[in-house]
ZAMARGU-4260 file (C-alpha; in steps of 0.2 Angstrom, whole numbers, plus 5000, padded with zeros to 4 digits):
<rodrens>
0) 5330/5381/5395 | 5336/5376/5413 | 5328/5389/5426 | 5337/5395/5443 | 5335/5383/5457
5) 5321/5394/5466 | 5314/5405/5449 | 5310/5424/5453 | 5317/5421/5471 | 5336/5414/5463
10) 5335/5432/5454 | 5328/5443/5468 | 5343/5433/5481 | 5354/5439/5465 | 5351/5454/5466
15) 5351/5457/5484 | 5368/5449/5483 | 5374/5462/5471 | 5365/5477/5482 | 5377/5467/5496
20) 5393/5468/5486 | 5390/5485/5479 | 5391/5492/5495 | 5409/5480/5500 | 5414/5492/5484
25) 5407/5507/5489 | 5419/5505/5507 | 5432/5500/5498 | 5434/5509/5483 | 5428/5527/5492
30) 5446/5531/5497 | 5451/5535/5477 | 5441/5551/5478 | 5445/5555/5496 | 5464/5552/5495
35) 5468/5569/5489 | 5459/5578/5504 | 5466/5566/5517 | 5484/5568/5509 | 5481/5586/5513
40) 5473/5586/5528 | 5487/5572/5538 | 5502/5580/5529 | 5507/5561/5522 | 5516/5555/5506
45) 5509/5545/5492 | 5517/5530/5500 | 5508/5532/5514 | 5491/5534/5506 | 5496/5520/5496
50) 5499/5508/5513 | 5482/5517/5520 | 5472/5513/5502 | 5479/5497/5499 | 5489/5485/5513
55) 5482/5492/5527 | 5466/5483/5519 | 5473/5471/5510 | 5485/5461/5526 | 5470/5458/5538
60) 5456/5454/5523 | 5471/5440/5518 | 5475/5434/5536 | 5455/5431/5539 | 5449/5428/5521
65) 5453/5407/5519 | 5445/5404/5540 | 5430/5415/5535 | 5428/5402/5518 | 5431/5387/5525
70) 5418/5390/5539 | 5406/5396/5524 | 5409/5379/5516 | 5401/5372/5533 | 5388/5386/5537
75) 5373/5395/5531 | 5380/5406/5516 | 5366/5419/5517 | 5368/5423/5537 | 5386/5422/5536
80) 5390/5437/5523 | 5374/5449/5531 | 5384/5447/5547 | 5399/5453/5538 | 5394/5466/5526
85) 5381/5475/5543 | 5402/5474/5552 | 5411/5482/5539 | 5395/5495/5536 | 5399/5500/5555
90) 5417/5500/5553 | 5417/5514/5537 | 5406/5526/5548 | 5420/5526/5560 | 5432/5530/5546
95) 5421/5545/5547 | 5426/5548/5564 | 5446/5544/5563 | 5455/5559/5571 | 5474/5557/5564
100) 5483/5544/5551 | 5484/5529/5563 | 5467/5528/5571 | 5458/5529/5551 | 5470/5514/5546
105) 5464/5505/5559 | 5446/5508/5555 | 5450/5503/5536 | 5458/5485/5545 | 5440/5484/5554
110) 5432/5488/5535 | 5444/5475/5527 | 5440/5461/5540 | 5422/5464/5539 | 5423/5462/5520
115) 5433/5445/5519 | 5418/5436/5523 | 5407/5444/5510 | 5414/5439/5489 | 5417/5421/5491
120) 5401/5413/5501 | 5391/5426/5488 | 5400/5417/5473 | 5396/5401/5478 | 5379/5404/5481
125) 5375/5411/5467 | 5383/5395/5457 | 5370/5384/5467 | 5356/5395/5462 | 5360/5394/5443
130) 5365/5381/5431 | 5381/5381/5423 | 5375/5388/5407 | 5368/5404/5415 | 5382/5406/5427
135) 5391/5418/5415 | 5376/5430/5413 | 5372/5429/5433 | 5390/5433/5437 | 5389/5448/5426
140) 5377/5453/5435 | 5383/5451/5453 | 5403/5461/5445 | 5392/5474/5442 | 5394/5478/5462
145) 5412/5485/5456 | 5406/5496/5443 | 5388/5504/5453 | 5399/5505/5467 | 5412/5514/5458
150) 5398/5527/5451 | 5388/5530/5468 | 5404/5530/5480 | 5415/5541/5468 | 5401/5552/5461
155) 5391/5555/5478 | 5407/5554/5488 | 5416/5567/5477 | 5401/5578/5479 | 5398/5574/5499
160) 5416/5577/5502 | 5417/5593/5490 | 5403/5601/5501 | 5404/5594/5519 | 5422/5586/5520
165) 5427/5568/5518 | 5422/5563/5535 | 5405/5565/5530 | 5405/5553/5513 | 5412/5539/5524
170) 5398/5541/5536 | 5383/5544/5524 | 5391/5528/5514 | 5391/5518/5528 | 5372/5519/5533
175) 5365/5509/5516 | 5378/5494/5519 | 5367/5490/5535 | 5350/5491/5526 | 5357/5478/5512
180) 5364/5466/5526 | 5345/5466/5533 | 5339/5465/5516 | 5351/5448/5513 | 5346/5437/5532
185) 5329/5441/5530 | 5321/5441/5514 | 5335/5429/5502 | 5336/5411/5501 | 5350/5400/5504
190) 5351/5388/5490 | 5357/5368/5492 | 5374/5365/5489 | 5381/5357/5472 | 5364/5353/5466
195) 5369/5357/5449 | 5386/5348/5449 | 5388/5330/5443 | 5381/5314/5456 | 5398/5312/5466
200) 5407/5328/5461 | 5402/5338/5476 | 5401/5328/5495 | 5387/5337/5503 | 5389/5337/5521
205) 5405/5330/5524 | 5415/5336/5537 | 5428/5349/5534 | 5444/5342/5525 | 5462/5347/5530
210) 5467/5364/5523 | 5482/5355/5515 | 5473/5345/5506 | 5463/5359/5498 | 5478/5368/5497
215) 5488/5353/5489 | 5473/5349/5478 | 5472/5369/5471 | 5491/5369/5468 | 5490/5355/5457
220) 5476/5363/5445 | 5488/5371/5431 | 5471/5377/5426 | 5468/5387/5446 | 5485/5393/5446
225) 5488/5402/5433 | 5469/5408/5433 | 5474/5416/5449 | 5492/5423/5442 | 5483/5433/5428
230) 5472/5437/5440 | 5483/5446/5451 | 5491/5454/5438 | 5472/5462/5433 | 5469/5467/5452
235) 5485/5475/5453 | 5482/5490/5439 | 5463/5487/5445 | 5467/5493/5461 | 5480/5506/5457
240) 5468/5514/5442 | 5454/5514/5457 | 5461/5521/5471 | 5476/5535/5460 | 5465/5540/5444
245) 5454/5552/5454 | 5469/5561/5460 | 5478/5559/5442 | 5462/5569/5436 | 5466/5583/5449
250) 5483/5587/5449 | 5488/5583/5429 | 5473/5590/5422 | 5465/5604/5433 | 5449/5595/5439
255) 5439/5598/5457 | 5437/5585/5469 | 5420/5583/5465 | 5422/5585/5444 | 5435/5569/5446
260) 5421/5560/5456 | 5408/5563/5443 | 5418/5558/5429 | 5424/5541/5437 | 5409/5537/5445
265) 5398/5542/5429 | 5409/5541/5414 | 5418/5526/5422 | 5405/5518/5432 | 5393/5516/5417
270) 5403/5510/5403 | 5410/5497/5415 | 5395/5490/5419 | 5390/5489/5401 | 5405/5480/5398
275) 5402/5467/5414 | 5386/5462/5406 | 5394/5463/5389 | 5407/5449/5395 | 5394/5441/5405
280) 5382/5438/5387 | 5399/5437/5377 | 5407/5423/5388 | 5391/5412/5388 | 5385/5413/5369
285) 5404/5411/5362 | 5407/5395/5377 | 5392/5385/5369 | 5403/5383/5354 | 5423/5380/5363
290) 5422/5382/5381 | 5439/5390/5379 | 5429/5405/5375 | 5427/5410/5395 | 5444/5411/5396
295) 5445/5419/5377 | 5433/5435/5383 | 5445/5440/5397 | 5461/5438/5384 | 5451/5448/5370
300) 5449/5463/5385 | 5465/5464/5388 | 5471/5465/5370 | 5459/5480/5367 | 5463/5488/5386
305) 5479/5491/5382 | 5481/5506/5368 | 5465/5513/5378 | 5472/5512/5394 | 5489/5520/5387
310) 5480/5534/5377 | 5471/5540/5395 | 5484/5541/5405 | 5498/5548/5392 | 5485/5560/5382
315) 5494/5579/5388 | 5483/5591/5398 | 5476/5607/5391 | 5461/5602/5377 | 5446/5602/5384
320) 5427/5599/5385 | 5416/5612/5394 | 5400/5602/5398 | 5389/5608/5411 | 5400/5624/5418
325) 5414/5608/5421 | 5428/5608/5409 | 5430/5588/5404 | 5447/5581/5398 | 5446/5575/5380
330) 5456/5560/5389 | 5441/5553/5393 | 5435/5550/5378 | 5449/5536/5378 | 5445/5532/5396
335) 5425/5527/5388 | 5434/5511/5378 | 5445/5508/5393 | 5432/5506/5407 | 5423/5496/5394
340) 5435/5484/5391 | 5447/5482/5408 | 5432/5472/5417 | 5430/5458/5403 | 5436/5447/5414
345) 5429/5447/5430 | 5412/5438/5425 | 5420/5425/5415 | 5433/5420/5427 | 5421/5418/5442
350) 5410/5408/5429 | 5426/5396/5425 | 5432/5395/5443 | 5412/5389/5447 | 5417/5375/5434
355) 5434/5371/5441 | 5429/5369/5462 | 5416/5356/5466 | 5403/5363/5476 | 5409/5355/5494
360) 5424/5368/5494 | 5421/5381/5481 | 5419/5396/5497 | 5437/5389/5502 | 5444/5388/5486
365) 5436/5407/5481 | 5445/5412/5497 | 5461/5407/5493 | 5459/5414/5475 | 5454/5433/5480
370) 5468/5431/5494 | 5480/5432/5480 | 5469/5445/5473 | 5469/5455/5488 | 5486/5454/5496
375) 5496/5455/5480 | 5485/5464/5468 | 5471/5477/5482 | 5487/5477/5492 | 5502/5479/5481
380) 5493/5490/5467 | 5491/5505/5478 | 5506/5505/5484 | 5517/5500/5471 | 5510/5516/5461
385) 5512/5529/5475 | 5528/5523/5476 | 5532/5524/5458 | 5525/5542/5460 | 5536/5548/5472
390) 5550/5538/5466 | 5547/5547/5448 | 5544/5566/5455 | 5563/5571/5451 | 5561/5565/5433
395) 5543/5571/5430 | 5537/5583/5444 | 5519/5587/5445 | 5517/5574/5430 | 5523/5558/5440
400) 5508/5550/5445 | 5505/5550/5425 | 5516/5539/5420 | 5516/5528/5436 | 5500/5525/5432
405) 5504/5522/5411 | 5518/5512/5417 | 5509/5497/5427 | 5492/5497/5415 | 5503/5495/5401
410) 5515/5481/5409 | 5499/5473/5419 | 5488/5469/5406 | 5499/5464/5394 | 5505/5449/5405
415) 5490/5447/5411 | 5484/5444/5392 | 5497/5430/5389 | 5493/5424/5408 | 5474/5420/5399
420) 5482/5409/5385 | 5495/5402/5395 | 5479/5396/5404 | 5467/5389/5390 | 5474/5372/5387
425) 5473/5366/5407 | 5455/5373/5407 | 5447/5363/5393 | 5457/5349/5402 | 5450/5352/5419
430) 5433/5359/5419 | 5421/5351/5428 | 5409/5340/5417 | 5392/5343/5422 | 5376/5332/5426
435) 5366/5327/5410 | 5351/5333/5419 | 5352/5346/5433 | 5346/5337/5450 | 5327/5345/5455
440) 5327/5362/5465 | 5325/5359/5484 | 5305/5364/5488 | 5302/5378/5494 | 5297/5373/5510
445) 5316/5364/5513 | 5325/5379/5509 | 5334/5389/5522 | 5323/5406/5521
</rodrens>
């Protein structure tokens, strides 16, 4: 079997990688437990915690997210994102110190432009430390970030909040993200560019080309486009279910701050990352035989999200678990095959994406595919479900944040599932062929260390 491009090293920069984007989630995502406490503390609607969780973040990651790729495309990877993610490390702990509603949003625009340097530049060095048949299984492994970040930020958050307020979880969360950012420039390599792509395929060292023509380029792969569309459409309830389900948990079904925490973080966190990994070895074993397969794993999540998904939020309050002196939901034991299922497609679709950008531009053209991601799903998801929550409070009361939430998981991945087969037939026409041999690792002694 083909090995990484640097052996032990491609799996410990792997790794460090992940430790990096667990902590980008970790700053992120920590707002879902502490929505509740902030709401309170401010006097603010659900609109405006869902600007705060979810725009707020989401217009200055998109205005700097496609500048930060393209000069990754033309710089050292590695040095590039521990710059970053030590900047939006920083920028958390002074959410920590925010004294009113204004000066914490501006502290989560300093988070979010620190963070649109970090996913993209990781991505593609990642795909120039593996070869295309392991890339599925290492991606799995670096979208578990997402899923640890969801289990230590919600479960340690929810408790450091529950006990010493939520100023005190941003700035405890913030103090780790600097120790990875060391960890990253210091000790990781920074792989060749392209080295597993075909001879020709990826233009090593050319000089930056016109964003148009990257831009032109993308819009004309069927394949990219509607990638990305289904893709939005999965960020959107991703983001939504993130940020609102903590406080679903306390006001439709009695739990604490810090019992909400536990049960996303734990309950949540763990299944996820079993089923990151699951599509990750799913996605790689299945595209030996069709190719379509990557894109098959991600359609065959969504199909078993849905009734899942549905069955957690609309399941009505009142039975219940007592585990621990904590009374548990018997929701949740729908939410186990939800959180197992909903990530089936990350992994995959970073793997294909790998396939579909030659090396040259693969920072830009990750950039401009999570900008979609962002602005439309991390920006509009938040939002879109407080709104629906207030908008629904005459109908439904106490209960409306319930069914906004049922509402866009239901419609979201269902037309994100026929976004995947609307996709499969411009994949297996596009993907990039690779080299019948992989080109030899750089030495040791040429790598950027």
């Amino acid at each position: 079997m083909t090995q990484p491009a640097h052996g032990w090293r491609s799996h410990y920069a792997l790794l460090v990688l992940l430790f990096v984007y667990t902590m980008s989630f970790i700053d992120r995502q920590i707002m879902g437990i502490l929505v509740q406490p902030i709401k309170e503390e401010f006097g603010v609607s659900d609109t405006a915690m869902g600007v705060l969780t979810g725009l707020a973040f989401a217009v200055f990651y998109s205005a700097l997210a496609i500048p930060f790729g393209r000069y990754a495309d033309r710089s050292n990877r590695r040095n590039f994102v521990a710059y970053c993610c030590a900047a939006w490390s920083v920028m958390t702990g002074l959410c920590g110190m925010a004294t009113g509603f204004w000066t914490l949003a501006l502290a989560r625009m300093g988070v979010a432009v620190g963070e649109a340097g970090g996913g993209p530049p990781s991505i593609s060095m990642i795909a120039d430390h593996y070869p295309p048949q392991q890339r599925g299984r290492a991606m799995s492994v670096y979208m578990l970030g997402p899923q640890i970040g969801i289990l230590l930020g919600l479960t340690l958050g929810g408790w450091i909040a529950q006990h010493h307020g939520w100023r005190a979880a941003f700035l405890v969360m913030s103090v780790p993200g600097v120790l990875a950012a060391l960890l990253l420039r210091f000790t990781a390599i920074e792989p060749r560019r392209g080295q597993w792509d075909a001879p020709g395929s990826a233009p090593v060292g050319v000089a930056a080309e016109p964003l148009g023509t990257l831009l032109r380029d993308l819009w004309a792969s069927r394949a990219f486009v509607r990638i990305t569309v289904a893709c939005i459409l999965m960020s959107f309830t991703g983001y939504g279910i993130g940020i609102w389900t903590p406080a679903f948990l306390v006001r439709s079904h009695g739990m604490s701050l810090q019992g909400a925490g536990i049960v996303m973080g734990l309950v949540g966190g763990v299944f996820a990352m079993l089923g990151a990994l699951t599509s990750g070895w799913l996605s790689d074993k299945l595209g030996k035989r069709d190719a379509r397969w990557r894109l098959g794993v991600p359609m065959l999540g969504c199909l078993l999200t849905l009734p899942s998904g549905l069955a957690f939020f609309l399941m009505p309050a009142g039975d219940a678990w007592q585990i621990g002196g904590m009374l548990v939901p018997r929701a949740l034991a729908f939410y186990v095959a939800f959180a197992f299922t909903a990530v089936w497609w990350t992994a995959p679709v970073y793997a294909v994406l790998a396939e579909l950008i030659p090396a040259h531009r693969r920072s830009s053209g990750l950039a401009i595919f999570n900008l979609g991601m962002t602005m439309l799903g991390g920006g509009m998801g938040p939002l879109l479900v407080g709104a629906l929550s207030d908008f629904l409070v005459p109908q439904f009361g106490n209960e409306a944040l319930r069914w906004a939430l049922a509402l866009t998981t239901g419609a979201c991945f269902l037309l994100g599932m026929l976004a995947f087969i609307w996709t499969l037939k411009p994949y297996a026409a596009e993907r990039l062929i690779p080299a019948p041999s992989p080109r030899p690792a750089v030495p040791l002694t040429a790598a950027k260390v």
